[in-house]
N, C-alpha and C positions, 0 to 999 in steps of 0.2 A: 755814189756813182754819179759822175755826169754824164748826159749825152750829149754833142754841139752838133747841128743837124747845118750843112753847109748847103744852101740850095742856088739854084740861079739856070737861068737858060746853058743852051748847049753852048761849049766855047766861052762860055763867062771866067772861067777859071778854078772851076771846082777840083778838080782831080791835081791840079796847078799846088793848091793852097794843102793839099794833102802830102803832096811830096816834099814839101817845103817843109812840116812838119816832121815828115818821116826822117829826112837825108841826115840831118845833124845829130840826131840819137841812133840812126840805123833799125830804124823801125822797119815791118812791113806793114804793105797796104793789101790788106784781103779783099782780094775782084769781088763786088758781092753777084755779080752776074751767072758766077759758078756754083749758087746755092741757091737750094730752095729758103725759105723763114726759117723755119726750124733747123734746121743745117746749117745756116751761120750761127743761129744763137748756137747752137753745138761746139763749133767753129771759136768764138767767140766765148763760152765756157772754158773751152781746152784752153784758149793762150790766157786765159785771167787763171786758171792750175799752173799755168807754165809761169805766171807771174810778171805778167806785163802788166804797165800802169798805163800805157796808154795805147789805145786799139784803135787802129785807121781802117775806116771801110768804104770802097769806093762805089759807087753808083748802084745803090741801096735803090729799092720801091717802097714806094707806101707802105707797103705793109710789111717787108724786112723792118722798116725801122717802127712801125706798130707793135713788131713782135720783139723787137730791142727795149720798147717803151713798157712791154709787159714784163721783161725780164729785171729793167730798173724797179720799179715797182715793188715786186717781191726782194731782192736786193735791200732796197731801202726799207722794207716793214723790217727785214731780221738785219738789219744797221750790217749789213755784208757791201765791200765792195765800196768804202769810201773814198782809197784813194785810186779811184779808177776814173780816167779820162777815154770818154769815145766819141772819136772823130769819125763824122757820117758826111759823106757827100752824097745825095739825095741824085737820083735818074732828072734829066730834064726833063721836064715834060712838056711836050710837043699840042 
């Protein structure tokens, strides 16, 4: 599993660089502002069952992608989840 962790001020082009991703395969991009941590990783379970290779999440917090970083983790001990790409665009922070 990768994570690519997209950050940068408001307006720099994060959410930009995620659709640009998404449009050509017809991906979606999960609000992450609609979930708690644990509820994307949930989120984010169900479409890696559904068999997506590559997961876009938009305007993730610290600690959504803390709790992404813990879910890689155990992923990677039990070699699960290699060919998965996750596009994270990070919240600006102000």
């Amino acid at each position: 599993m990768q994570i690519n962790v997209i950050t940068g001020p408001q307006g720099s082009g994060k959410t930009t660089k995620l659709e640009k991703l998404a449009t050509p395969k017809g991906y979606v991009i999960i609000p992450a502002l609609e979930f708690t941590s644990i509820a994307l990783v949930r989120t984010v379970m169900a479409r890696i069952e559904a068999g997506d290779t590559c997961i876009l999440i938009d305007d993730c917090s610290p600690e959504q992608i803390k709790q992404l970083h813990v879910m890689k983790q155990v992923a990677d001990a039990a070699n699960a989840f290699s060919h998965l790409t996750i596009h994270v665009a990070q919240q600006a922070m102000e």
